[in-house]
N, C-alpha and C positions, 0 to 999 in steps of 0.2 A: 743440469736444469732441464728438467723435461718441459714437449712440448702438448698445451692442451687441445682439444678438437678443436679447428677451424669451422667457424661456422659458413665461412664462406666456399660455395664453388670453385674451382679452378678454372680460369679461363686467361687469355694472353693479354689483355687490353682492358679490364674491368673488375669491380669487386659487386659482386650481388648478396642482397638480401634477400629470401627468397622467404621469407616469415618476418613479423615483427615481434620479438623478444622483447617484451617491457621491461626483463631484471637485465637489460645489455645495454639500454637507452645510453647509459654517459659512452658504454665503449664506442656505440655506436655512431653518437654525436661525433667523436674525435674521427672517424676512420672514413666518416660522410662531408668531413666539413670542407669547403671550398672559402678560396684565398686567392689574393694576390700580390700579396707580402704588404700591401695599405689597408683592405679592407677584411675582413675575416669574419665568416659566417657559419658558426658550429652549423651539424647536420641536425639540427632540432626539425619533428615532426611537424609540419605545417600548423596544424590546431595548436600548438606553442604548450600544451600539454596533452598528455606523460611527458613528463622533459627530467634527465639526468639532471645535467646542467643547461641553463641557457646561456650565449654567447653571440654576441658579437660585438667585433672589437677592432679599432682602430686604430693602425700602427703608433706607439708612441705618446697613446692619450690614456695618461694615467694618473691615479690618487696617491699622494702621499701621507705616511703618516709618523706620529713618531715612534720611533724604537723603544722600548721598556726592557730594562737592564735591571735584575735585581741591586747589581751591584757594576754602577759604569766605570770609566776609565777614561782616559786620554787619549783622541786620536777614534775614541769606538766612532764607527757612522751613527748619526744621530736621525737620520728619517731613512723609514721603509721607501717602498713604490710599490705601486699594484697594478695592474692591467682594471681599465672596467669596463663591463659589459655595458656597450653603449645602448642607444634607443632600438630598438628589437622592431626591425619590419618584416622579421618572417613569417608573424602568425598574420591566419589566414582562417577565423571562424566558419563552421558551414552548417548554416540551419536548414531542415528538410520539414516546411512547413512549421512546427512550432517543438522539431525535435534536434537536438545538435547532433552534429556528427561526432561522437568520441572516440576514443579506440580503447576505453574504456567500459561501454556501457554499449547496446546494439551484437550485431555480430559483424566481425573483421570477417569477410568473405575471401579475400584474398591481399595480400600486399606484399609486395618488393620494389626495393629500391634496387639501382644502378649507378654506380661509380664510373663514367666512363670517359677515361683515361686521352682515348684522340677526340674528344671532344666539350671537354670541361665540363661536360652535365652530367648533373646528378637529378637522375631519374626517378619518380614515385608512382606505382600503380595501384590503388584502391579499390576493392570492391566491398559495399557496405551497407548493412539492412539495419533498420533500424528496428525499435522493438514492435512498433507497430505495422512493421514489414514494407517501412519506402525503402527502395532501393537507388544505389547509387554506383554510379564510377567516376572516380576520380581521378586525374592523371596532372600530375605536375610536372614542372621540367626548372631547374634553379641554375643559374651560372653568377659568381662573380668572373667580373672583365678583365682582361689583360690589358684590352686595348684602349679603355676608359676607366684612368683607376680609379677613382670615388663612384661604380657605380655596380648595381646588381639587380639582377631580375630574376622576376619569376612567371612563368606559366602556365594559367592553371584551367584546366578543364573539366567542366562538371558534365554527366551525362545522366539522363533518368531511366530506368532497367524497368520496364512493363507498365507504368503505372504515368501521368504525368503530375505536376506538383510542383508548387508553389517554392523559389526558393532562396534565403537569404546572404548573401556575402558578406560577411565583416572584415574587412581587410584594416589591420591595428597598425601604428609604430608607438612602441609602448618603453617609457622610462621606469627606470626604478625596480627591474622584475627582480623578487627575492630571490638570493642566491642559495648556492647550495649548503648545506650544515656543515660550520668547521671543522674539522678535523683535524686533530694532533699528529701532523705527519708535516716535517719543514716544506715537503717536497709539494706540497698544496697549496694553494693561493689564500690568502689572509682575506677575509671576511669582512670590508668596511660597514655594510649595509649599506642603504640608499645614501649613495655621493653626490648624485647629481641633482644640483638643484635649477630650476626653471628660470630660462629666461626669457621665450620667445614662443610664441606658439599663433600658427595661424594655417584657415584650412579653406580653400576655393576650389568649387566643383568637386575631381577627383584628383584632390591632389593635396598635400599638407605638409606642413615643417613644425619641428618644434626641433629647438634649443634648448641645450643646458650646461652649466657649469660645475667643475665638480668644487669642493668647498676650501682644499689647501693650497693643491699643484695650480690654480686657477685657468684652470683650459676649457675651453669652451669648444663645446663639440653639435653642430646642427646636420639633420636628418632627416630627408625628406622622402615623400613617396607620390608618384602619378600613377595614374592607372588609362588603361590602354583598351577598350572593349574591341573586341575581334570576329566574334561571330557568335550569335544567337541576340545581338541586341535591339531585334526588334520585336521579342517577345517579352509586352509589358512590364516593358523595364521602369524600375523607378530606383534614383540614387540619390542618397544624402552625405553630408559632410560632416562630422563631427568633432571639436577641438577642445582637448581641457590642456593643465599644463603637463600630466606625465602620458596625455594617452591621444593618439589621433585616430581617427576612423572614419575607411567611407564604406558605406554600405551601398550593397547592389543590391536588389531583390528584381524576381525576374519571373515570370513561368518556363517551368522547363517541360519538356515534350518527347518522350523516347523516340530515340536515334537521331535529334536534333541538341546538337553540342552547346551550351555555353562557354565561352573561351574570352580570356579578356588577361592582359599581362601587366604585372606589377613592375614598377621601375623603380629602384632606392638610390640614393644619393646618397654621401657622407663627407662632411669636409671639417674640418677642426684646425685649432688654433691657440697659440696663447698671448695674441696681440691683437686680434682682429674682433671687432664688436659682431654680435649677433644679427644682426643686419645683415654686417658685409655676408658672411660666412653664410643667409638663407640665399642668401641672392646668389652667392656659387653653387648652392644644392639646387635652388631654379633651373639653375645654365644646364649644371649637369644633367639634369630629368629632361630635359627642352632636347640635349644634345640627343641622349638616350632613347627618349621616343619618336624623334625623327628618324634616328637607326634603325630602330621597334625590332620585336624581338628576332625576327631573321636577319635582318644584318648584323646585329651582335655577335647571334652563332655561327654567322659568316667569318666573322673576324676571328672569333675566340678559335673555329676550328682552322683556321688559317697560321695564326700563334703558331698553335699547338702544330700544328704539320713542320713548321720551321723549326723547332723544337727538340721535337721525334730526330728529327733528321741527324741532327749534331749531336746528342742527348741519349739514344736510345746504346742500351745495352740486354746484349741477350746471353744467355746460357743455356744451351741443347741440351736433353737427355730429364730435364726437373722441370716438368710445368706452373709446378706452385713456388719455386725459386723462381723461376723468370715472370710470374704474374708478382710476385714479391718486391722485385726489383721496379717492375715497372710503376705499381704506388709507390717506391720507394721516392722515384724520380718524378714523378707528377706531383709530389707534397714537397716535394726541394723547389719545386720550380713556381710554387703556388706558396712557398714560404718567404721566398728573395725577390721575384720577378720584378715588383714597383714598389721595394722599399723606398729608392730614391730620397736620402735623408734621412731616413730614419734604419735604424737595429735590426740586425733578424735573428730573433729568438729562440730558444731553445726549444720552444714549443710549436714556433710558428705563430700563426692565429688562429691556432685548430682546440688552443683550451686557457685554463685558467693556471695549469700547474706551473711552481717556480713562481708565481705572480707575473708572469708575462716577459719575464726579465732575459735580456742575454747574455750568455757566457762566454767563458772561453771554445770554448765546444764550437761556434761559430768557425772561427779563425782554424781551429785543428781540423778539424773534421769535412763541414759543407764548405767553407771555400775552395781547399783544394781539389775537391770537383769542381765548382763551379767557375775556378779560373780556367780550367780547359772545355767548358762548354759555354759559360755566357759572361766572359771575364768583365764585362759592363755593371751587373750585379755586383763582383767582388768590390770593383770600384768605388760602389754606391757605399757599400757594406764599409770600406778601408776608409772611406770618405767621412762617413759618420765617426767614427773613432778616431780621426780627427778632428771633429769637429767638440770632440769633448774631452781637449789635448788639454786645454787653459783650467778646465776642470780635472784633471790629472795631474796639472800641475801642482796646485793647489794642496790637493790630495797629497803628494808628494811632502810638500811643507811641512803639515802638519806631521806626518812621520817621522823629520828629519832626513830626509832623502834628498837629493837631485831629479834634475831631469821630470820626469814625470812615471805618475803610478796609477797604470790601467787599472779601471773598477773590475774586481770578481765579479759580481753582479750589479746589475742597472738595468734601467730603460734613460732613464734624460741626460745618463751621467755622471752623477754623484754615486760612489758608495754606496749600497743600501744594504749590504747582510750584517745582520747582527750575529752568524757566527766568525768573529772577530778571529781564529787563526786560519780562516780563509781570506775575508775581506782585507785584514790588513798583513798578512805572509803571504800568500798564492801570488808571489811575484812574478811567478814564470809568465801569466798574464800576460804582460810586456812583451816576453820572447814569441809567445803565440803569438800574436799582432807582428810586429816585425816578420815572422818565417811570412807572414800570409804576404806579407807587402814584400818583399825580396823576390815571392814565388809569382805575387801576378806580374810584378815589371819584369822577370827572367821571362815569363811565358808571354807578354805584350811588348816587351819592348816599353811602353808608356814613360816616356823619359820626361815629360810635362809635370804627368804623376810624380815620378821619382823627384821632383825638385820641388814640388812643393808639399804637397798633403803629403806622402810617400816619404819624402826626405826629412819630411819633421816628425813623423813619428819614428823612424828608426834611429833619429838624433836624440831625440828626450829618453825613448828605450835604452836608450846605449847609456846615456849617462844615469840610468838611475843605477845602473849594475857598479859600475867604479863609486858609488856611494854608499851602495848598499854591502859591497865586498872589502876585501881586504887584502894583503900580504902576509903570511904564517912566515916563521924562521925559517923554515927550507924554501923560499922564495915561491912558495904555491901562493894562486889568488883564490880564497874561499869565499864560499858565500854560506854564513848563517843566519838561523833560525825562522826558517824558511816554511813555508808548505806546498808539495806537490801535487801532481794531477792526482796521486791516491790520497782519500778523505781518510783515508783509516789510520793514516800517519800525520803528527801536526807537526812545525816546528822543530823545524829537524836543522843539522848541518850539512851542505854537502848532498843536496840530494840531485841526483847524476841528470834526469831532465833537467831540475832550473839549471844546472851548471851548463849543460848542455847546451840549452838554448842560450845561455846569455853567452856564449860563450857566438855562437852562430849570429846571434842578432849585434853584437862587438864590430864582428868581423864586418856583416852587413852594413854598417852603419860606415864605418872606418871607410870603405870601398866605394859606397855610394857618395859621402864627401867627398875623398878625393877625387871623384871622377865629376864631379860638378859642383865647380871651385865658388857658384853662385850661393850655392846652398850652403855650403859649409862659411862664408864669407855673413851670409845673411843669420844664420844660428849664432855666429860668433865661433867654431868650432876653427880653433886654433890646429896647425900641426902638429904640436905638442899632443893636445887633447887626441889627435886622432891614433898620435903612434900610443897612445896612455893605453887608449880601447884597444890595439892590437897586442900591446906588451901583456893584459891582461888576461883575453884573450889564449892565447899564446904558453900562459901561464896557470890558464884553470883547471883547479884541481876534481879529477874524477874518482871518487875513490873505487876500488880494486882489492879484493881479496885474495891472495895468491893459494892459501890454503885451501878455497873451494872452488876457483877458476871463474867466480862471478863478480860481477860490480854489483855490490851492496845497493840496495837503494836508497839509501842514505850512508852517511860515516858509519854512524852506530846502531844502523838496521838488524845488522846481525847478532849484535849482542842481545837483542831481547827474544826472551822465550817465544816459542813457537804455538799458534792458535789452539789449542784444544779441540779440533774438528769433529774426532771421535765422540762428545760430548754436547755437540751442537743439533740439535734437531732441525728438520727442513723447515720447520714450522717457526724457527729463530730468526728467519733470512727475511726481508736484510735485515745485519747486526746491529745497523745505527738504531734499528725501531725497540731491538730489546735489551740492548746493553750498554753503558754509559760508554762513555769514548773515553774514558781515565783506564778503562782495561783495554779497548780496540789499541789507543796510541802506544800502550805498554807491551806489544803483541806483533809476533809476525804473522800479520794478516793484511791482505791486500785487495781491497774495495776495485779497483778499478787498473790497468796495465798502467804503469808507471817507468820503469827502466825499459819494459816490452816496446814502449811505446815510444820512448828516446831511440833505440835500435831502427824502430822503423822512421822517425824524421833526420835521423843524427846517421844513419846507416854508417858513412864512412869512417866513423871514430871508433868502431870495432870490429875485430876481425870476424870471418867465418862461424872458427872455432868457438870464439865469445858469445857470439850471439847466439851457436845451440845449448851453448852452457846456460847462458843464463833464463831464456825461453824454457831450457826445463825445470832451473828451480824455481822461478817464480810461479809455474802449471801450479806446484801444487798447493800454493798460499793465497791464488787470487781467487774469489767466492763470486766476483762480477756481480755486485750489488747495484752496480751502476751499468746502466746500460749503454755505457761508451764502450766497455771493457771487450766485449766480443769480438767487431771487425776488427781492432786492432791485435787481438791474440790470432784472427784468422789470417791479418796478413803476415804478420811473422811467422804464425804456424808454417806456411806454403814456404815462407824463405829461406828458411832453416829445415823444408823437409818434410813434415808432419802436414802431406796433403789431404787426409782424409781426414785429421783433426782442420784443417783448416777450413774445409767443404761444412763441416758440423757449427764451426764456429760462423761463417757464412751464414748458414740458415735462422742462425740465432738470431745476429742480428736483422736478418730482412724479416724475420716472423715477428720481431719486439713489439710492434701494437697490431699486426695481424693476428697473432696468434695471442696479445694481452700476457708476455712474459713474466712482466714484471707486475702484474696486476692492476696498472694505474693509467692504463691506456684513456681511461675516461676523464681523467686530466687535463688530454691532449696528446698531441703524438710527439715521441724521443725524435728530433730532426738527424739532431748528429750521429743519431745508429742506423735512421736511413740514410743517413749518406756514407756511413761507413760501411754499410753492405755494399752499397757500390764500390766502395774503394776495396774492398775485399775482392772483388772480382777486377779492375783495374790493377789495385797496386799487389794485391792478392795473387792470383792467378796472373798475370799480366806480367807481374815483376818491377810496376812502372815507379820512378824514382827521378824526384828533382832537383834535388840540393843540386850544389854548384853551377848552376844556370847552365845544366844540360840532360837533356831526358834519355834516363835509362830504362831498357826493359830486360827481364828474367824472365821470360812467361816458363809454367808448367804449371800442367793439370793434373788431376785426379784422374784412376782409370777410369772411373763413371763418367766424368762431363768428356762427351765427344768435340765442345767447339766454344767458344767465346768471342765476341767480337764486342767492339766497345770504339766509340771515336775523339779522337785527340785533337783540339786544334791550339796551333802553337804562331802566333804574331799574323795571324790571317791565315795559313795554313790548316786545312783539316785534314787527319790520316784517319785513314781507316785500320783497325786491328785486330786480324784473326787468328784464334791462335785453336790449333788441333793437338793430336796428343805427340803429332813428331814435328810439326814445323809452324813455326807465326808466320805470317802475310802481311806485310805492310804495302799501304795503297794509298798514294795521295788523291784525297776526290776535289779538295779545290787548292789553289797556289801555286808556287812554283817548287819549291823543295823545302823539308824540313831534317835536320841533321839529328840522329839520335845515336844510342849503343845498345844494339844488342848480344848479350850475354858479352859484355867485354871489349865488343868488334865496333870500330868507328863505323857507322851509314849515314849514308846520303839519300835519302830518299824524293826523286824526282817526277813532275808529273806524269803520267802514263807510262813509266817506268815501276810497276809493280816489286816487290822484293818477296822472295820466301828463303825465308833461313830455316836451320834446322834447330832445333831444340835439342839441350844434354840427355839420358838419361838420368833416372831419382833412382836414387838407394834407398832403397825401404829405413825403416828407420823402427824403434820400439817408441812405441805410445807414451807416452809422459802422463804422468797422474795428477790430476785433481785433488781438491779436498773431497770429501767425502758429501755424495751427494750434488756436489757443483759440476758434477761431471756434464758438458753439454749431449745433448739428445743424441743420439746416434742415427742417420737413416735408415738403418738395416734395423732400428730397433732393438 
């Protein structure tokens, strides 16, 4: 997969726009937009057009609608869900006497934007003539808060360049803005039109709210905006208020005077519900704006770059030797962190709240992917994150019933809970679901300790996990426990028997469950989880079958994976990629072809259930069948590539994923941004290079590099303990910077690592190894080109 020109500079702590590109506007909205896992505000151009897509969205608040099935079934989920783009307070009109400011129409003198990373602003500088030659500069500065989650601001300064002039502010919060044209692509958000309908609307001095509900999900979502004059307001200012139901407006108008600034800051509020009357809900967007502008805008960025320094600290990962890797890594990690930070309650989705794509929905990608980072940098998120998916246990249950199942059966997809994909051999087979959620809740109480956790939200979800497998499996005549008809993390395969991840995982989330019961006799007493029941889960367990080919030394990725013909690669043009877009799935699932790492990807969480030798076997045949249609598929080829050997393919794989909406890989950056490939770049470089591994509630590391990367460091913190970890091309460094000791393995050897008792070990040498082949064309980029 090659990569295309970066339009952006390289630098260690920022992403610059140094021109505006109007045919980039969606990419650019996604790769601009700022969050804080409640509130989410694409990087729409101030003037609210040129606009890609418009965006903003609030964690959790969304339409449902119904599903349309040519032909339904039994069991199919019967309503969609959508994310909607809530009341929009980013546009900011600007009239120059009786001429707008477009960036359209005038001349753009100059513009860029700034992405900057230790300080959560995203910067805009304008310079702009109009056709009648007023001139202008404009300078904005936007932050949503870490430290106040329902709020965001902006800052905006107008300046006059030779001339002085008359001139008007419309600052809007506007409902209902039309969305972008649909398009036949699953992977794109569904197209309600205007949902929200009015309830509330009111506007005093500079400041206003308006309410609205949407028409099925019945949520009621209110949005308010203050305004803040700063300096230049005592040149003939005059300001009005203006209120209809989809549109609020205060204008400023003012005389401006070259080298005398107009500066006045915007404050947004956002608060929603789906019990609380539109009243209650304006009166908290009140509070909030009230709180917000007594902070005013430098106490905020007080705060925010405060966050963010505490942050950096525990958070930051670097890699020597590749500047645009390590400025890669670092958006990687300021959009993880502005995707989870104050869900508190609510989902963190695949996209974040950086777009519209997938309809805002979360997946399993969560669980696999960004919380195992994020239980060793802010395991308070995971929490939130473990939290929620309990909290929509009773609705799994449910779920569950109507399958015929036990226990309970995690949604593929949702935002409130319910089922929504109507492609039904994911929604109702992608059982591994289950296992993901379990691995994430094993993995944060292994790394917190959180035994509160473990007995209640914790302990019920690895107890309904556990039982839906002994209901969903069976016993074959050779005393094996199977589980069919199934579907795994690859989409290109449906409904299979025996496919080595779900076996895998249920097989780990059994054992999980089994261990956590009995160790907390409360829990298993309150589920009703008899001893019987629990030795069931380990006999189970204990007895599941992986299947194994001996003829070609690989575990199948399913039973009967290997019996079907192999892709046609040779025959496939770049211009066919991805396959789902041009070929029906009656030939994909008939077909060895592989969408996304699927056994790859079992190796890397399942590690100890296969040998050495297994896992370079089967890393190289599965190289030449996966097309990585899905942008999970890289970091995870990139950490096994390194474990098994294939360092410079694993540095390649690496780049992939940290460039996937940098570089717009997969072309749908303007969606939103892949969360779970930016976090899998990190884990490329943690579990990647690093070697790092958790199963069994003890952390392992492998590190080794590539002869190019001189150095990596990356920090670990484990039940209050944080390490530090550097690793060169002959010896790792582990350093504890806060706690008393944390106990780990490296390459095999028990440590102890205590405070100001630094360690350096030495690292093995790599045996070269020969390159493994792709399919043809899927071969990732090479850096040498």
């Amino acid at each position: 997969m090659s990569e295309p020109d970066a339009p952006w500079p390289v630098e260690p702590w920022a992403v610059r726009e140094r021109e505006l590109d109007l045919d980039q506007l969606a990419r650019t909205e996604s790769v601009f937009a700022l969050s804080n896992g409640h509130l989410g505000l694409r990087g729409n151009l101030d003037e609210g057009e040129p606009r890609g897509i418009s965006g903003t969205y609030v964690n959790g608040f969304y339409e449902s609608y119904p599903l349309q099935y040519g032909e339904s079934g039994y069991g199919f989920a019967e309503d969609g869900e959508t994310a909607v783009n809530v009341q929009d307070g980013k546009i900011i009109h600007l009239m120059l006497e009786d001429e707008p400011v477009d960036m359209l129409r005038g001349s753009v003198l100059h513009h860029e934007r700034v992405l900057d990373f230790r300080t959560g602003i995203l910067d805009r500088d304008v310079g702009w003539r109009s056709t009648y030659g007023r001139e202008v500069k404009i300078h904005t500065r936007r932050l949503v808060s870490f430290t106040q989650r329902s709020v965001a601001a902006i800052e905006y300064t107008i300046e006059a360049v030779e001339k002085p002039m008359r001139v008007a502010v419309q600052s809007n919060l506007v409902a209902n803005l039309p969305a972008q044209e649909e398009i036949k692509d699953p992977r794109k958000a569904k197209n309600l039109g205007a949902v929200l309908e009015p309830r509330l609307a009111r506007g005093f001095e500079l400041r206003a709210v308006l309410a609205h509900s949407t028409r099925n999900s019945q949520l009621t979502c209110a949005a308010g905006m203050e305004h803040l004059i700063v300096e230049g307001g005592t040149q003939d200012l005059h300001t009005a208020v203006y209120v209809e139901e989809d549109l609020a407006r205060v204008t400023i108008s003012c005389q401006l005077t070259p080298g005398k600034p107009f500066r006045f800051v915007k404050f947004m509020a956002y608060h929603w519900s789906s019990r609380q009357s539109p009243e209650f809900l304006r009166d908290q967007v009140t509070a909030s704006l009230a709180n917000a502008s007594a902070e005013g805008w430098d106490g905020l960025l007080r705060d925010q770059r405060a966050f963010l320094d505490r942050y950096w600290e525990k958070a930051d990962v670097t890699l020597e030797g590749d500047p645009a890797v390590q400025q890669a890594l670092r958006f990687s990690l300021f959009h993880l962190l502005q995707a989870g930070a104050r869900i508190e309650g609510r989902a963190l989705a695949a996209k974040g709240l950086t777009g519209p794509g997938y309809d805002g929905h979360a997946f399993w990608d969560t669980e696999t992917f960004v919380l195992p980072f994020l239980t060793y940098v802010m395991p308070e998120v995971v929490r939130h994150a473990l939290t929620w998916r309990h909290s929509i246990l009773d609705l799994a249950r449910q779920r569950a019933v109507l399958l015929g199942l036990a226990g309970a059966t995690l949604p593929w997809r949702t935002i409130h809970g319910e089922e929504c994909s109507g492609y039904w051999p994911a929604g109702s087979a992608a059982l591994h679901v289950n296992a993901d959620v379990a691995d994430a809740v094993r993995r944060y109480v292994d790394a917190t300790g959180d035994d509160e956790f473990a007995e209640n939200e914790g302990g019920e979800l690895l107890v309904e996990t556990a039982r839906l497998w002994i209901s969903a499996g069976c016993y074959d005549h050779d005393g094996n426990f199977r589980i069919d008809g199934v579907t795994g993390p690859d989409e290109y395969s449906a409904l299979v028997d025996n496919n080595v991840f779900t076996n895998m995982g249920a097989q780990t989330n059994l054992r999980a469950a089994a261990a956590t019961a009995t160790r907390l006799p409360a829990l298993a007493e309150r589920m009703g989880a008899a001893p019987a029941e629990l030795q069931g889960w380990r006999d189970a367990a204990d007895a599941m079958f992986i299947p194994y080919d001996e003829r070609l030394g690989v575990n199948p990725q399913d039973q009967g994976f290997l019996l079907h013909e192999p892709w046609d690669f040779a025959q496939t043009s770049p211009e066919q990629y991805p396959l789902l877009l041009h070929f029906p799935y009656f030939q994909l699932y008939r077909r060895q072809v592989i969408k996304q790492a699927d056994v790859v990807l079992a190796m890397h969480l399942h590690g100890g259930e296969f040998t050495a030798e297994q896992k370079r076997r089967n890393f190289d045949y599965y190289e030449g069948l996966t097309v990585r249609d899905s942008s999970l598929s890289a970091c995870t080829q990139a950490i096994m590539a390194a474990e098994v050997g294939h360092l410079d393919l694993s540095y390649d794989y690496l780049r992939e994923a940290a460039f996937v909406d940098l570089h717009n890989l997969h072309r749908n950056t303007g969606d939103g941004l892949h969360i779970a490939s930016l976090a899998g770049a990190v884990l490329a470089v943690t579990n990647g290079f690093g070697g790092m591994r958790d199963s069994g509630g003890r952390l392992r590391f492998c590190p080794q590099l590539p002869s190019d990367v001189p150095e990596v460091s990356f920090a670990v913190t484990v039940r209050g303990a944080r390490m530090r970890v550097r690793i060169d091309q002959e010896r790792a460094r582990y350093e504890l910077e806060t706690g008393a000791e944390i106990a780990f393995e490296h390459w095999g050897e028990a440590v102890r690592l205590e405070a100001g008792t630094p360690l350096e070990l030495a690292t093995p040498p790599i045996a070269k190894l020969p390159r493994p082949a792709q399919p043809r064309g899927r071969e990732p980029a090479r850096r040498d080109g």
